[in-house]
Each structure stands twice: as structure tokens, then as C-alpha cells.
Legacy VTK file of the C-alpha trace (Angstrom):
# vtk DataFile Version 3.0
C-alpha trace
ASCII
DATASET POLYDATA
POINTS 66 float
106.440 191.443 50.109
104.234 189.931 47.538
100.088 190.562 47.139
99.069 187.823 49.241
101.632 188.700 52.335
100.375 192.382 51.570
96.771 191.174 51.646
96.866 188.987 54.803
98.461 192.107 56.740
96.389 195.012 56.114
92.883 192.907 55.192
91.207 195.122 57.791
92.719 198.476 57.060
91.631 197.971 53.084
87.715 196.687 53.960
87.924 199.704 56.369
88.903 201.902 53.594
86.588 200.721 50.925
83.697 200.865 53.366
84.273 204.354 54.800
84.543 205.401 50.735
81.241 203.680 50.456
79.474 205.913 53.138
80.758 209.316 51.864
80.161 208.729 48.232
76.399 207.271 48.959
76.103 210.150 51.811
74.647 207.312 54.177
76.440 209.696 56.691
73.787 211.449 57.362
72.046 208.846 58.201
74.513 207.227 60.353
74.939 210.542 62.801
71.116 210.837 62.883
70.776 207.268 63.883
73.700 207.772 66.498
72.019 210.839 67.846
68.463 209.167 67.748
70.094 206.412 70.318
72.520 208.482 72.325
69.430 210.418 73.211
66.946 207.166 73.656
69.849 205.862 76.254
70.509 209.337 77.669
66.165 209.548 77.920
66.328 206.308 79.554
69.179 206.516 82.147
67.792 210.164 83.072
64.429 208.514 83.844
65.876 205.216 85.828
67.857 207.687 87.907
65.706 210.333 88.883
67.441 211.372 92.257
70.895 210.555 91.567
70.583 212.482 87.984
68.973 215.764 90.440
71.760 215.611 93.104
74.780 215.162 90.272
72.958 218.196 88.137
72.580 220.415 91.616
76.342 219.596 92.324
77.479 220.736 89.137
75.517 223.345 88.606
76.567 224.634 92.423
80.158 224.333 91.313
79.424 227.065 88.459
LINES 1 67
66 0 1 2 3 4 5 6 7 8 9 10 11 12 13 14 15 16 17 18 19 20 21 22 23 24 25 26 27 28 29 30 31 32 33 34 35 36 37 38 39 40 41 42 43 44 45 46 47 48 49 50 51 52 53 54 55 56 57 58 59 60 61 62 63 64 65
């Protein structure tokens, strides 16, 4: 298998790679979890507050079953 065939197969695995390198050596990790958090609780927020009674009734059932 020569550089190009090599290349071609595993293009995604290498730019993968070199990018996940990039984060850890810059530490833009941090960043990235805080921005995941910051939107997991914005849509989390936002679905609680659309549904009010069904988010009441599956919280009462759960917290019944404990």
C-alpha cells in the first residue's frame, strides 16, 4: 500500500487525530466542555419551561418510584 492508497483510506482518522492533538495541546478543552455545558443547560432550561406539566408529572413519577 503506497502513501496515496494510505492517504485516501484513513484521510478522516488522520484530520481527526491532528485536530484532537490540537485541542489538548492549546487546552481549548476547557472551553469546549464549558460551551457544551452552557447549551445542554440552555436546551435543558428551555424544554423544562415549554413543558411545564409534562416535566411535573414525569418528575412526580420518578420521584414516587424512589
Amino acid at each position: 500500500m503506497n502513501l496515496k492508497e494510505f492517504w485516501n483510506s484513513y484521510k478522516g482518522a488522520i484530520i481527526g487525530i491532528v485536530v484532537a492533538i490540537l485541542i489538548l495541546v492549546t487546552r481549548l478543552h476547557d472551553l469546549i466542555l464549558a460551551i457544551v455545558i452552557l447549551v445542554l443547560g440552555a436546551l435543558t432550561g428551555n424544554y423544562v419551561q415549554q413543558n411545564k406539566e409534562d416535566v411535573k408529572t414525569k418528575l412526580k413519577t420518578f420521584i414516587d418510584k424512589m
